[in-house]
C-alpha positions as CSV (number, residue, x, y, z in Angstrom):
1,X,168.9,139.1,131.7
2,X,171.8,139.4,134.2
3,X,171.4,139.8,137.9
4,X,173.7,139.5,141.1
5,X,172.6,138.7,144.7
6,X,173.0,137.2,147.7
7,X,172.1,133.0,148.1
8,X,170.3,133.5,151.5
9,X,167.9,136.3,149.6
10,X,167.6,133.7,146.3
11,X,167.0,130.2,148.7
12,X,164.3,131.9,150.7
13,X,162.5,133.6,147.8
14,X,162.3,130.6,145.9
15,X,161.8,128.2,148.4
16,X,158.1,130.6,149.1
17,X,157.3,130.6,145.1
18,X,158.8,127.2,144.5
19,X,155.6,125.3,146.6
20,X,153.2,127.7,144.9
21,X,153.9,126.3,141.4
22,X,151.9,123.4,140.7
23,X,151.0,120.7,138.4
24,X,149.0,121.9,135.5
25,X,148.8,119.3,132.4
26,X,147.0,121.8,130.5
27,X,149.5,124.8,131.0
28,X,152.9,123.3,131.4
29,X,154.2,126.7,131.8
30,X,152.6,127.1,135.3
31,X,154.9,124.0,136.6
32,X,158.0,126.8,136.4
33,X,158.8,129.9,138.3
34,X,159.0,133.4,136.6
35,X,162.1,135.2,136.9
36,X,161.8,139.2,135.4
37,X,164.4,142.0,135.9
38,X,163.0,145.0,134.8
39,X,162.7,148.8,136.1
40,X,165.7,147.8,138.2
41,X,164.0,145.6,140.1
42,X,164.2,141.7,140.3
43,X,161.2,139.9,140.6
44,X,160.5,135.7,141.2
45,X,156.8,134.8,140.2
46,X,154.8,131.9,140.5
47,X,151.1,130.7,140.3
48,X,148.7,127.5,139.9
49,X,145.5,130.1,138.9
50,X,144.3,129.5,142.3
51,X,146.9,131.1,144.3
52,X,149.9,133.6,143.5
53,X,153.0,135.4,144.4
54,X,155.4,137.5,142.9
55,X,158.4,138.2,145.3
56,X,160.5,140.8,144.5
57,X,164.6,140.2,145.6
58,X,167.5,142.6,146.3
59,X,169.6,142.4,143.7
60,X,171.8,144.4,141.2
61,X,170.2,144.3,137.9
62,X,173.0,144.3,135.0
63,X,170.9,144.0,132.2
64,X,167.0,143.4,132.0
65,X,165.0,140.1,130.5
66,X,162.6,137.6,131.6
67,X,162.9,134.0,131.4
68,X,161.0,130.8,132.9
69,X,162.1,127.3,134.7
70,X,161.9,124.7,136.8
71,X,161.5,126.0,140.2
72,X,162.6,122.7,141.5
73,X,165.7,122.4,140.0
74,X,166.7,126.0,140.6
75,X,165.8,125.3,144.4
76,X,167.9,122.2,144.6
77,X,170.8,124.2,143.4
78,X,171.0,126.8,145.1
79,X,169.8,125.8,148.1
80,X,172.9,123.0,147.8
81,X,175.3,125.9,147.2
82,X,177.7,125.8,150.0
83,X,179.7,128.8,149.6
84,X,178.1,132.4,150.2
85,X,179.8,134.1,147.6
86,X,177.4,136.4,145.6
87,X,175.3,134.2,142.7
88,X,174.6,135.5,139.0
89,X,171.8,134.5,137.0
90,X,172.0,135.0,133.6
91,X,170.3,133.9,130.3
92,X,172.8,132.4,128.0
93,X,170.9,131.5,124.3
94,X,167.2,131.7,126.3
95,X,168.6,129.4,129.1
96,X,169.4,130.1,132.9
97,X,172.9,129.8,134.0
98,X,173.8,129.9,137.7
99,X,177.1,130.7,138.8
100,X,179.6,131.5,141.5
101,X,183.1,131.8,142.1
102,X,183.4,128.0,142.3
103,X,180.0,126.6,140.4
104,X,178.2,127.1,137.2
105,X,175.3,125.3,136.3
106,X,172.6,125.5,133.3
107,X,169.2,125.3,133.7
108,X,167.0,124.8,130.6
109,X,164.5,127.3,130.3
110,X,160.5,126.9,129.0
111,X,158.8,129.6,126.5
112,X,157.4,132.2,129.1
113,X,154.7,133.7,126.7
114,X,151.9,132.0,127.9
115,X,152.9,132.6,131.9
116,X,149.9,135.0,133.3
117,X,150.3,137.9,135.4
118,X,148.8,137.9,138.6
119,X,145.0,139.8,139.0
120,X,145.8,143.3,140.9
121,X,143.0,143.3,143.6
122,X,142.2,146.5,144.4
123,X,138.2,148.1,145.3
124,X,139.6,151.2,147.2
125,X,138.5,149.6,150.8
126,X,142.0,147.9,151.9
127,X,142.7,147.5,155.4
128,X,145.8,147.0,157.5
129,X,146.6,144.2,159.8
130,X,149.6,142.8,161.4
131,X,150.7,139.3,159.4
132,X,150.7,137.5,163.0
133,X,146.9,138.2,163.3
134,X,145.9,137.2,160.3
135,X,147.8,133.9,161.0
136,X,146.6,133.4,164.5
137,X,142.9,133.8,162.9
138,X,143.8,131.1,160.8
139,X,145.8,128.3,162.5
140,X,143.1,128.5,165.1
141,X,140.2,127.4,163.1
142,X,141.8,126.2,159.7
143,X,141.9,122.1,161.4
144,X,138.1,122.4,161.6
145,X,137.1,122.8,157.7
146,X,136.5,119.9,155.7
147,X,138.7,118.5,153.8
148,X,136.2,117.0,151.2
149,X,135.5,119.8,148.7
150,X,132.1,118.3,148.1
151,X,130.5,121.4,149.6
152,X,132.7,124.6,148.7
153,X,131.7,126.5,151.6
154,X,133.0,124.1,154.3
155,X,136.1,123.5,152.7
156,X,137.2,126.9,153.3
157,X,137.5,129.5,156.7
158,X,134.9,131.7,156.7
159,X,136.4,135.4,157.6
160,X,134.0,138.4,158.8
161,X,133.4,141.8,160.7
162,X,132.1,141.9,163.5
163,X,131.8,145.4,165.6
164,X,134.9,146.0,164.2
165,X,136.7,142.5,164.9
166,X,137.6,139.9,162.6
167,X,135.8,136.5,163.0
168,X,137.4,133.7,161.7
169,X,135.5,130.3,161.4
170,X,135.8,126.5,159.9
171,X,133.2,123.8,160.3
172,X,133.0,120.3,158.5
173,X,129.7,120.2,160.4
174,X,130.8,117.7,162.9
175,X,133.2,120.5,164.8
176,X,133.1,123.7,164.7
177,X,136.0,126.3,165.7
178,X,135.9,130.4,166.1
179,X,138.6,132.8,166.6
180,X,138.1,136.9,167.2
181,X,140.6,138.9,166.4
182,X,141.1,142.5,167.3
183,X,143.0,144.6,164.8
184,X,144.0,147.5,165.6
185,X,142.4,149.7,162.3
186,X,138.4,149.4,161.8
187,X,137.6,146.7,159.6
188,X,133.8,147.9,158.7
189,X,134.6,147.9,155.3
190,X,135.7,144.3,154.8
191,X,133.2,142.8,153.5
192,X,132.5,138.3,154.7
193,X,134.7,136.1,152.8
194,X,135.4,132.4,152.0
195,X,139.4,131.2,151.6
196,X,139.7,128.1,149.9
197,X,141.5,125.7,152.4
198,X,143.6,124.1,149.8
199,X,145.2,128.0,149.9
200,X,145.7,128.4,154.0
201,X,148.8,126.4,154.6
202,X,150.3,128.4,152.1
203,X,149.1,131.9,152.5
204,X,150.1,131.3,156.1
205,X,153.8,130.2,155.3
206,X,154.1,133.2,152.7
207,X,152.4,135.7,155.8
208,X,155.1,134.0,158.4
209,X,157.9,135.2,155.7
210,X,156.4,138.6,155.4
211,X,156.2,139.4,158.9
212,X,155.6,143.0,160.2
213,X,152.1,144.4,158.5
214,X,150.3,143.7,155.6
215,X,147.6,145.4,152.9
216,X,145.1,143.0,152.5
217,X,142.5,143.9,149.5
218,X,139.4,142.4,148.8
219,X,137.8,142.1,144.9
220,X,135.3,140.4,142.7
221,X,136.4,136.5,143.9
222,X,140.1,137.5,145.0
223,X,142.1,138.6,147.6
224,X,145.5,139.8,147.9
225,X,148.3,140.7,150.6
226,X,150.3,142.9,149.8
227,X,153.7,144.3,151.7
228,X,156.8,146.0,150.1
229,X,158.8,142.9,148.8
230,X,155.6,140.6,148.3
231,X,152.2,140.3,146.8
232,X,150.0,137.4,147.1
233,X,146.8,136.8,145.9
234,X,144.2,134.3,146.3
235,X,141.1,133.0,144.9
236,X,138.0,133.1,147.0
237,X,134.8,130.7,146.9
238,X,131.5,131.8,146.1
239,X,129.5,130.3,148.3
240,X,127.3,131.2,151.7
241,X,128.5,129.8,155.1
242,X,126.1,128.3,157.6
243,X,124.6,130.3,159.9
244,X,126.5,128.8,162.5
245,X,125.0,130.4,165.3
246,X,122.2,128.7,165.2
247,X,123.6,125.3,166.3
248,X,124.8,127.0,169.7
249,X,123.2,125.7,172.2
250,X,121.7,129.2,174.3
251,X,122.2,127.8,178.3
252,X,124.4,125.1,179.6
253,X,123.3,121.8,181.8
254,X,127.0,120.8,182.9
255,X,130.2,122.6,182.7
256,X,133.3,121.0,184.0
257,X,136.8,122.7,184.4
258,X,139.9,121.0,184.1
259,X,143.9,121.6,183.5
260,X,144.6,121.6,179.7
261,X,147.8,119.5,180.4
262,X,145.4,116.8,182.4
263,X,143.4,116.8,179.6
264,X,145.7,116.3,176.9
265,X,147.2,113.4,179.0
266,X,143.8,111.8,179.3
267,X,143.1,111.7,175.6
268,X,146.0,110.7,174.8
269,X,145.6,107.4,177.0
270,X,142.5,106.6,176.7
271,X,143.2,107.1,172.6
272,X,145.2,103.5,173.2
273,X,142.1,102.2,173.2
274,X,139.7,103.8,171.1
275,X,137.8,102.2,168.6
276,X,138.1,102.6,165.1
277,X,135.6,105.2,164.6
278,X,138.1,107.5,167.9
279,X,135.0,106.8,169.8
280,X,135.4,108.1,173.9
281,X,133.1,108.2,176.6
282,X,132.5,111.0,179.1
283,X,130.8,110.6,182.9
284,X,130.0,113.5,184.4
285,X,128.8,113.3,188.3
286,X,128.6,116.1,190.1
287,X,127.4,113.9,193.7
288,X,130.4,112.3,193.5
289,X,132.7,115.2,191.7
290,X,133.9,112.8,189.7
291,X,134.9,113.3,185.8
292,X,136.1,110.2,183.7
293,X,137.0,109.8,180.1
294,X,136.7,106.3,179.2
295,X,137.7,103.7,175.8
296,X,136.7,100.6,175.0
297,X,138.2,98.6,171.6
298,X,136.9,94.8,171.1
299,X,140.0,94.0,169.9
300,X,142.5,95.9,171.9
301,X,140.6,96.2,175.7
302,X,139.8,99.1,177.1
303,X,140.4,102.0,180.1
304,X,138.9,104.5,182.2
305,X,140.9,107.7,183.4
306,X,139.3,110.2,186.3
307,X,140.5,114.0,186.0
308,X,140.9,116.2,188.9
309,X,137.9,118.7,187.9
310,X,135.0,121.4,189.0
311,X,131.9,120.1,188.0
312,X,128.5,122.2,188.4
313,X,125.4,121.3,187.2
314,X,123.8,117.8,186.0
315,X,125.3,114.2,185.8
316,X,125.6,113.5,182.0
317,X,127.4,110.3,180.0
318,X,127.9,110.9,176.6
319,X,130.0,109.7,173.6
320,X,133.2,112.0,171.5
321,X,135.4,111.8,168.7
322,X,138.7,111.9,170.9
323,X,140.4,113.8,168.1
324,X,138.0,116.4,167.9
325,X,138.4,117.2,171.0
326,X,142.3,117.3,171.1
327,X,142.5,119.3,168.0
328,X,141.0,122.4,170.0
329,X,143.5,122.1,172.0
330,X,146.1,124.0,170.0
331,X,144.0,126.8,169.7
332,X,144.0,127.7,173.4
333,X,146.6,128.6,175.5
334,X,145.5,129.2,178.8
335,X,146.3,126.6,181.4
336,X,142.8,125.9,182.3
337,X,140.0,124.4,179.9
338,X,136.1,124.6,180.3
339,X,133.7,122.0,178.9
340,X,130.4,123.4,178.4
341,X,127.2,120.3,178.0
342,X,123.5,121.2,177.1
343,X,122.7,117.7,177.9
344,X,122.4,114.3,175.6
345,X,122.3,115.1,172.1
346,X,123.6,118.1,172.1
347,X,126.9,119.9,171.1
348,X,130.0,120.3,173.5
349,X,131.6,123.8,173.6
350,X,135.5,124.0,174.6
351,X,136.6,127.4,175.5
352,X,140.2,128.7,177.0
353,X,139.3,130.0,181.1
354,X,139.5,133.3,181.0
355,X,140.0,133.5,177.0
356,X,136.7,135.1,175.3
357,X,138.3,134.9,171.4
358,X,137.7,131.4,170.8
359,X,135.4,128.9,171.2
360,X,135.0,125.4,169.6
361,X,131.8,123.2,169.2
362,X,132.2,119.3,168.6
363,X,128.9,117.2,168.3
364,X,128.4,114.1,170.3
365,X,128.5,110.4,168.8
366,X,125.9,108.5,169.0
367,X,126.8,105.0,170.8
């Protein structure tokens, strides 16, 4: 194999396959990158069986071969070349060497027999979205799934259609968080799905490198993106997600509406002083239109904070997770922030004003 390219197409290409690779004691091979020039095309693989990508680089192909190694060290070196003089890879007795005008470097390679291709998803009912969608859908509920993988189901984002909208959603059954996107092609045919969460953080760096649209495809317990220099695949869980809906709670007692920014604030202060288990307290009194979030740590002391609100309904006091609360906050971007109560007990709902796509649900603590 010979090929010649540019180091700003190699460093980025790597650097997307290179985190992809994993640890595997049983299949050593899987701890390297893939590099294949073939039908005059050069193409970087890499996979842990869980997730996948093959990446495919401009380059000029002088001569065709395949041959597998460290995607560590191959990122360290290039990404350390200074110069951006055109680099060749080429196998020299089965090993990689790395040159420019003023470096060459050899990189022992690994027998590549064993390295698996990547499962072609593909059931005829593929749909179209823009990467940035997919991604929003994501980072705005991803926070909320559990990170214990005890139950499968909740350690994943649940993705369906709804009336022709995407619906994505992530509890760990303390919090809940759901984000609608509309896409611009009809999504009937995509069918609910469950993405591991172990697989977001990456399938959302590969999306944010792929930019512009994307063919996602659905299959048996996979699903794959697909654009014209990338293909990514993923496994998905086999599981069935909560019926979420049911935990809503159907009319609202209090709502209160403040500034996001004066809410932030709050938490943060009051978070000084929380307890170990992040514990707050909220007063709600409408008589007195007053709204204060409040901490209290043995140890440390504690605080109360009043935040300029509007406040309908009933007087309520009742106990949060402060970081619950504040992780919503990322997923909403209008300035204002309503806080929905159905009394003691019973689940807070966080919603953007004016900002119908999501909605997030945190349960109360008990004192």
């Amino acid at each position: 194999m010979k090929v010649e390219c540019t180091k700003e197409n190699l460093t980025e290409s790597i650097s997307i396959a290179e985190k992809i690779s994993g640890r595997n004691l049983t299949l050593p091979v899987l701890n390297n990158l893939l590099l294949i020039a073939e039908n005059n095309k050069f193409l970087i693989r890499s996979t842990n069986l869980d997730l996948g990508v093959e990446i495919e680089v401009p380059a000029k192909i002088v001569s065709e071969g395949t041959v597998a190694i460290s995607g560590a060290v191959l990122h360290g070196l290039v990404s350390t070349i200074y110069s951006n003089d055109k680099i060749i890879l080429e196998t020299i007795s089965q090993n990689l060497t790395v040159s420019t005008k003023s470096n060459k470097a050899l990189i022992k390679s690994v027998p590549h027999d064993d390295f698996p291709t990547l499962p072609k998803v593909k059931d005829g009912k593929s749909i179209n979205i823009k990467s940035q969608e997919f991604i929003n859908g994501l980072k705005s509920v991803w926070y909320s799934a559990s990170v214990s993988a005890i139950k499968q189901e909740l350690s994943s984002v649940y993705i369906y259609n709804d009336s022709g909208k995407l619906v994505f959603v992530s509890t760990d059954s303390f919090r809940l968080a759901e984000k609608t996107i509309a896409v611009d092609e009809k999504v009937k045919d995509f069918k609910p799905i469950l993405i591991p969460l172990s697989n977001i953080s990456e399938i959302i760096r590969v999306l944010e490198y792929v930019g512009g649209e994307v063919e996602v495809n659905i299959g048996g317990s996979q699903i794959s993106f697909v654009s014209d220099k990338l293909y990514l695949t993923s496994r998905l869980i086999n599981g069935v997600f909560p019926d979420y809906k049911q935990i809503i709670p159907k009319k609202q007692t209090t709502e209160v509406v403040v500034l996001k920014q004066d809410i932030v604030n709050t938490l943060k202060n009051t978070n000084v002083f929380s307890d170990k288990f992040n514990q707050v307290s909220i007063s709600i009194d409408p008589s007195a239109k007053l709204f204060t979030i409040s901490a209290r740590d043995e140890h440390v002391g504690e605080v109360t904070s009043s935040v300029d609100s509007a406040i309908k309904g009933e007087a309520l006091d009742i106990n949060f997770n402060h970081k619950y609360i504040s992780d919503s906050f990322q997923s909403i971007y209008s300035d204002s922030v309503g806080l929905e109560f159905a009394g003691l007990s019973k689940p807070m709902i966080v919603r953007g004003v004016g900002d119908a796509s999501f909605f997030y649900l945190v349960m109360p603590m008990n004192k």
